[in-house]
TORDRENLO-634474 format. One record per residue (C-alpha): residue number from 1; chain; x negated, y, z negated. Coordinates in steps of 0.02 Angstrom, whole numbers, plus 32768, in hexadecimal, padded with zeros to 4 digits. Each point is the difference from the previous one (the first is absolute). Example, Ala and Ser with C-alpha at 12.3 -4.5 7.8 and 13.67 -1.06 7.14 Angstrom:
// residues 2
- 1,A,7D99,7F1F,7E7A
- 2,A,7FBB,80AC,8021
//
This chain:
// residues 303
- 1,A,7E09,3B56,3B7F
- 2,A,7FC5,80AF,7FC2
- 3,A,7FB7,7FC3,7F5D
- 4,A,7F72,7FAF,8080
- 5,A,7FE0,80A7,8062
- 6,A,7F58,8049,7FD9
- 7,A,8030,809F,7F8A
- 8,A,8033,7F8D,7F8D
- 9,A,7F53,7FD4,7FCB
- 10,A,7FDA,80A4,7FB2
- 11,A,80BE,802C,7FC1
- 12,A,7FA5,7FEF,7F3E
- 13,A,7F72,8094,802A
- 14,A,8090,806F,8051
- 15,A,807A,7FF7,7F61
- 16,A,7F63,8013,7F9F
- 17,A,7FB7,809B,804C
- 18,A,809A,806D,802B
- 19,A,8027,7FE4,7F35
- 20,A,7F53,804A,7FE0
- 21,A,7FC6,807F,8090
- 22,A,80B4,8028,8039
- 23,A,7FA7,8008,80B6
- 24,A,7FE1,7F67,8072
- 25,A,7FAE,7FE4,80B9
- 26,A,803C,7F6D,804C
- 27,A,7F9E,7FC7,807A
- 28,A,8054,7F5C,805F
- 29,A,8026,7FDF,80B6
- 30,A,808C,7FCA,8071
- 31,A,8032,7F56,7FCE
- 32,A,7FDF,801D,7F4A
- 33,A,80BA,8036,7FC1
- 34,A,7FC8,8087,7FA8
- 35,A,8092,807D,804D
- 36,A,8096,7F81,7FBE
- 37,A,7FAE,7FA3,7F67
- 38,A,7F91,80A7,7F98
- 39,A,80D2,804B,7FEB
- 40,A,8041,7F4D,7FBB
- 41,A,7F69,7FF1,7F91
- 42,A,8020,80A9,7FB5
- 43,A,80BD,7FE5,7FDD
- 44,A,7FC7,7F45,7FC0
- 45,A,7F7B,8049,7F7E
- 46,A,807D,8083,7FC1
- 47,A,7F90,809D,8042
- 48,A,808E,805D,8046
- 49,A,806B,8002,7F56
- 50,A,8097,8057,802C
- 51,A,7FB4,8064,808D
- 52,A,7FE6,7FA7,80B5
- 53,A,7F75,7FF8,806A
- 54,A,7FF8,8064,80AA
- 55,A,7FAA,7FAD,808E
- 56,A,7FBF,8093,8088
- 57,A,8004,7FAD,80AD
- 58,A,7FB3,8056,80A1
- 59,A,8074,7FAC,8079
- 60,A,80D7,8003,7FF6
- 61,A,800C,7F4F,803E
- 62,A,7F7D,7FB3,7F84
- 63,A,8069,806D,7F6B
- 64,A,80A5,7F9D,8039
- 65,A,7F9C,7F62,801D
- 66,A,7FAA,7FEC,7F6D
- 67,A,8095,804C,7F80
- 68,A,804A,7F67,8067
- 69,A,7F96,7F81,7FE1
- 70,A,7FC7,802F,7F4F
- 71,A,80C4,7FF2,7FD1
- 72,A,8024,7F57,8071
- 73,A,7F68,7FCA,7F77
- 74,A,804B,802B,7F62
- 75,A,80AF,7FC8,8034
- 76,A,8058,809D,7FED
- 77,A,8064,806E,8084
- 78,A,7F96,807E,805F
- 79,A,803E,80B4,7FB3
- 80,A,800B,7FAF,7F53
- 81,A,7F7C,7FDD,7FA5
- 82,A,7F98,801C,8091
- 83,A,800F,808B,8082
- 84,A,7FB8,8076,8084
- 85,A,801D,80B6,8021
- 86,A,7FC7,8044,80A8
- 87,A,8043,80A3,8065
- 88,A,80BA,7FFB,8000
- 89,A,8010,7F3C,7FC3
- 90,A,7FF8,7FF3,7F36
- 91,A,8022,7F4B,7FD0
- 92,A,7FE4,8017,7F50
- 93,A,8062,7FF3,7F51
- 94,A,7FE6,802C,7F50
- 95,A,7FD7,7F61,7FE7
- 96,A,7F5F,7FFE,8067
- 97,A,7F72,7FD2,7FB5
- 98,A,7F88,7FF3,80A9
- 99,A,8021,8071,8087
- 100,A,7F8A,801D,809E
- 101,A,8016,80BE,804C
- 102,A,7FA9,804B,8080
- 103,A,7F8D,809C,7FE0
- 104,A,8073,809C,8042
- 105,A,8084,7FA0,7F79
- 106,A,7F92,8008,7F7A
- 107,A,7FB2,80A2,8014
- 108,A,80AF,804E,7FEE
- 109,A,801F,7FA1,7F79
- 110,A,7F64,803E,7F9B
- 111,A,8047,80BA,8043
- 112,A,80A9,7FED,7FC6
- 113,A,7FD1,7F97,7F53
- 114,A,7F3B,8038,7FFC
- 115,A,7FF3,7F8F,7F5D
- 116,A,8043,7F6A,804E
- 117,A,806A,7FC3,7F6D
- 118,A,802E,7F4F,8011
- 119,A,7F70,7FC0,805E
- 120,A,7F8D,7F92,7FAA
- 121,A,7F6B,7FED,8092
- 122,A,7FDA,802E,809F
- 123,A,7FC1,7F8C,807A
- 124,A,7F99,8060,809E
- 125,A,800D,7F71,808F
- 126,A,7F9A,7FE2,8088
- 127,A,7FA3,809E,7FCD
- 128,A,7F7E,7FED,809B
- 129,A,8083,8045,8069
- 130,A,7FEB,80B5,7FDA
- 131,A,8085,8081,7FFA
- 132,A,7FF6,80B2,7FCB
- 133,A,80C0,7FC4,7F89
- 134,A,7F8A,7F73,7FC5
- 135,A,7F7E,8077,7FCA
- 136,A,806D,807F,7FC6
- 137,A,8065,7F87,7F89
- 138,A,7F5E,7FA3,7FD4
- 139,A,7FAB,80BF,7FB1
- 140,A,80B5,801B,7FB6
- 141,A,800D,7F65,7FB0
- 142,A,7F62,8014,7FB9
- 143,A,8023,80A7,7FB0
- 144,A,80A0,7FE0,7FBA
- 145,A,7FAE,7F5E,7FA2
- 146,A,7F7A,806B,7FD2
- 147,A,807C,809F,7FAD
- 148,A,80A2,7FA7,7FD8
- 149,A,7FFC,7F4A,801D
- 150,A,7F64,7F9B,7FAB
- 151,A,8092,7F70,8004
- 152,A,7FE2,8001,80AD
- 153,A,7FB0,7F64,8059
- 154,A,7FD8,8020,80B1
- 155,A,7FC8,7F85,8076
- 156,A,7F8C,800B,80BA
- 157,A,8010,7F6B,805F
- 158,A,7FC0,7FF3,80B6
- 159,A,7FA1,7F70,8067
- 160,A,7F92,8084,8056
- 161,A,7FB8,8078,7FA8
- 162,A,7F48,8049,7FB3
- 163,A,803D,7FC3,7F3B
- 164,A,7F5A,8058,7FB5
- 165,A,8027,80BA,803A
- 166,A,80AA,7FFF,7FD2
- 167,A,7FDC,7FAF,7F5D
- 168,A,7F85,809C,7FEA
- 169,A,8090,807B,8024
- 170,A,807A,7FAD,7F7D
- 171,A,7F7F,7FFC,7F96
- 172,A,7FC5,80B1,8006
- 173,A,80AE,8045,8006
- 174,A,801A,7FC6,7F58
- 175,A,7F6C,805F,7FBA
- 176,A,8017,80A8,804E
- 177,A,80B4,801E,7FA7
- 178,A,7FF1,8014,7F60
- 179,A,8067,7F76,7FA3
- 180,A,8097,8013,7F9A
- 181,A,803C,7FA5,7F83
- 182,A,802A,7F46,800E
- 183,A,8064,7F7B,7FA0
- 184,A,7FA3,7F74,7F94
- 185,A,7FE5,7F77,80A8
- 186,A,7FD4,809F,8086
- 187,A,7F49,7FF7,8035
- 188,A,7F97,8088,800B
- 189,A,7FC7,8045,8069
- 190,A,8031,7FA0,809B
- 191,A,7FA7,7F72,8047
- 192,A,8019,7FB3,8090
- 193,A,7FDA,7F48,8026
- 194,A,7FE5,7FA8,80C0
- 195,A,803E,7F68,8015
- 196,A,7FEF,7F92,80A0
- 197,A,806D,7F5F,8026
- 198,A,7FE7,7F6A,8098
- 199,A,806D,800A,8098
- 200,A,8055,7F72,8058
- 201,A,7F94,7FDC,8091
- 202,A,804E,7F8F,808F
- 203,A,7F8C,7FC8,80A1
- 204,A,800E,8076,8087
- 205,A,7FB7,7FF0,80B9
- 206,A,7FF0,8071,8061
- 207,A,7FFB,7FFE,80AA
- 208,A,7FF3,8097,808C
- 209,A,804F,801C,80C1
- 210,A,7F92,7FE4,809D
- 211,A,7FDA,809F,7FFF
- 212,A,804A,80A0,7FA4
- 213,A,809E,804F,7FFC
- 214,A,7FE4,809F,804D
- 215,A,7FB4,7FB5,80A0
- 216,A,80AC,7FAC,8013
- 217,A,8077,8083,804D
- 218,A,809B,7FB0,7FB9
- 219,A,8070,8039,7F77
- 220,A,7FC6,7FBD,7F59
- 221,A,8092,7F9D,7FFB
- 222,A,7FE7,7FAB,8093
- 223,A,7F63,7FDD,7FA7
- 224,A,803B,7FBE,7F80
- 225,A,808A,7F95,8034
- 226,A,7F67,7FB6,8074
- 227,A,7FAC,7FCF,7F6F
- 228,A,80A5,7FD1,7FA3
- 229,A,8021,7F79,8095
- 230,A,7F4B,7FD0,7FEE
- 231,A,7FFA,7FE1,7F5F
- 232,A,8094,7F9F,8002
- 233,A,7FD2,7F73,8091
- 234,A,7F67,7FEC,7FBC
- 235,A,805C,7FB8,7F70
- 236,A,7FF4,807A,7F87
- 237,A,8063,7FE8,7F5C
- 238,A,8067,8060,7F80
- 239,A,8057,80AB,8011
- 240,A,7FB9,8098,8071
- 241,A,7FD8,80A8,7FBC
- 242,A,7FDA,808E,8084
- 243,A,7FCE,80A3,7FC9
- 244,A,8029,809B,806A
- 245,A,7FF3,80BD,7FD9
- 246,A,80BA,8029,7FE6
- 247,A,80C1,7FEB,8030
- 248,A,7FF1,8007,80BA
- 249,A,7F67,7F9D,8012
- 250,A,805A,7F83,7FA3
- 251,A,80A0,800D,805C
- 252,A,7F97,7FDB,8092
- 253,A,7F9E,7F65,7FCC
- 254,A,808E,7FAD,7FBC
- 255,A,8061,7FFB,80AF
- 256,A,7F65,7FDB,8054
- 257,A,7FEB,7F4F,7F9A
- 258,A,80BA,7FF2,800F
- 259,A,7FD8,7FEE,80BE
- 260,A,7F83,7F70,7FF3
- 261,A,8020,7F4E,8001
- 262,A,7FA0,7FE6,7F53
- 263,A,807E,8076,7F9C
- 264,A,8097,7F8D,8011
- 265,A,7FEA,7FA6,7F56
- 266,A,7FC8,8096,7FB3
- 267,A,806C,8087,7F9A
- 268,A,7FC3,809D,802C
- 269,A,7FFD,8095,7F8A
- 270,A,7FBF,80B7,7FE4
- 271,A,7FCC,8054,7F64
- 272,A,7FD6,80B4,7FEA
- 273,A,802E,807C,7F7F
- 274,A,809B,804A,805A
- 275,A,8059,7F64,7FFD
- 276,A,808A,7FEB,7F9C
- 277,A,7FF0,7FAB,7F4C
- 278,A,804E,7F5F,8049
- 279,A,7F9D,7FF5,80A0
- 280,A,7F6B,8016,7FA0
- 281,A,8046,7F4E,7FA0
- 282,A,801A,7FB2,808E
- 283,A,7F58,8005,8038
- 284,A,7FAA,7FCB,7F50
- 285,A,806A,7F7D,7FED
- 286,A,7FE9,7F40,8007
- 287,A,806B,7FAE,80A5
- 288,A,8001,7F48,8032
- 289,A,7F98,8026,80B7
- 290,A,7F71,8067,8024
- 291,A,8004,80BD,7FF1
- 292,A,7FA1,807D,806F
- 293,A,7FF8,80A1,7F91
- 294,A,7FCC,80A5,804F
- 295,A,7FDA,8077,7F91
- 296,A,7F9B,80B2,7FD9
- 297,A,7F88,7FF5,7F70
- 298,A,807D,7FE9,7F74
- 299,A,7FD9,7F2B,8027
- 300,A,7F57,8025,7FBB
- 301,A,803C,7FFA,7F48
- 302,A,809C,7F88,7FB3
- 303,A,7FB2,7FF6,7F47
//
């Protein structure tokens, strides 16, 4: 299944260029399996050599979830060959070859080790969703390939994001330093290369309440499980996703569609970054009925 996603498609150019310009935009959408498939394609092409490749995530849950899924993909254990490190949870080995971190874990790595030995490339994911540890670890990363590391490949994916101006900062960066020495195969000076990859698009309707939400005085999850029970005898199909702001709004909406007559053949299940790792499972995984999953924000994103 994920040699037909859309990132495929343009896996030659992105071998191609990081071997050349050591610097690479990646410009793809949801849907396109960029955040699980660029990693494999690295390790597959033999551009990680005996180094690994670091995946910088914005969100805890999509670390877990995608170290997860990338490692359910290659057939190997999670904290093997593939692994995540977030605050307080490292599931990683010396055997790990692709690991997804979050940014506070990698900025202390590049303050405890600031040359990063061991790691091959670094991957900035979702990059749209800016952070001041994105940034931060983005302008280090750049000066340490710049004064120690021309071996260095570093990566800026994101499905949002204005590709030409930050093309012009990587770009410029690597004119203002003067460069040091490099090894026959190192480029110089840096160049950096944008390029853009289809996303899966499924049909979506869309379709709006009588009249808006703040008129109605209710709770939001009365609301919603309103529209849950409406949805459902109409004869809507498939699973239910229901986003809410955080862990009490979600409490909430959950035992409101537990109380109507539609939720009995449904499974009903939060997700929300507090959970633990194997509630968070439990509500990505596949189940024999229908599922009504209530969730913050984290839904947004699986690959």
């Amino acid at each position: 299944m994920a040699d037909r996603l859309p990132i495929y498609e343009i896996e030659r150019d992105i071998i191609a260029r990081l071997k050349t310009d050591r610097r690479l935009i990646l410009s793809a959408p949801t849907g396109s399996g960029k955040s699980t498939q660029v990693p494999q394609m690295l390790l597959r092409h033999g551009l990680l050599g005996d180094g690994q490749v670091v995946i910088l995530q914005p969100r805890r849950l999509a670390t877990r979830l995608l170290a997860s899924r990338v490692a359910q993909e290659l057939g190997v254990q999670l904290g093997n060959e593939v692994g995540y490190q977030i605050r307080f949870e490292n599931v990683t080995s010396p055997r790990t070859k692709i690991r997804f971190v979050t940014e506070g874990v990698l900025l202390r790595q590049m303050i405890d080790d600031p040359k990063l030995r061991g790691v091959s490339v670094l991957i900035f994911d979702e990059f749209h969703e800016r952070h001041l540890y994105g940034d931060i670890t983005l302008a280090r990363a750049l000066d340490l390939q710049e004064q120690h590391r021309p071996d260095l490949n570093l990566i800026v994916m994101s499905a949002t994001l204005d590709a030409e101006l930050l093309e012009d900062y990587l770009n410029q960066v690597g004119r203002a330093v003067p460069s040091p020495p490099r090894r026959a195969g190192d480029c110089a000076p840096y160049q950096c290369t944008i390029l853009s990859s289809e996303g899966r698009v499924f049909p979506v309707e869309i379709e709006y309440a009588a009249e808006p939400g703040y008129v109605d005085k209710r709770p939001i999850w009365e609301q919603a499980a309103e529209a849950f029970s409406h949805y459902v005898g109409s004869g809507g199909e498939g699973d239910v996703l229901v986003f809410m702001p955080g862990g009490y709004e979600i409490s909430q909406t959950i035992e409101a569609i537990r109380h109507t007559s539609e939720a009995k053949s449904f499974i009903l299940l939060p997700l929300h970054g507090e959970l633990s790792p194997k509630d968070q499972d439990a509500a990505v995984a596949r189940y024999g009925q229908r599922k009504v999953v209530v969730s913050t924000n984290v839904a947004e994103r699986r690959r």
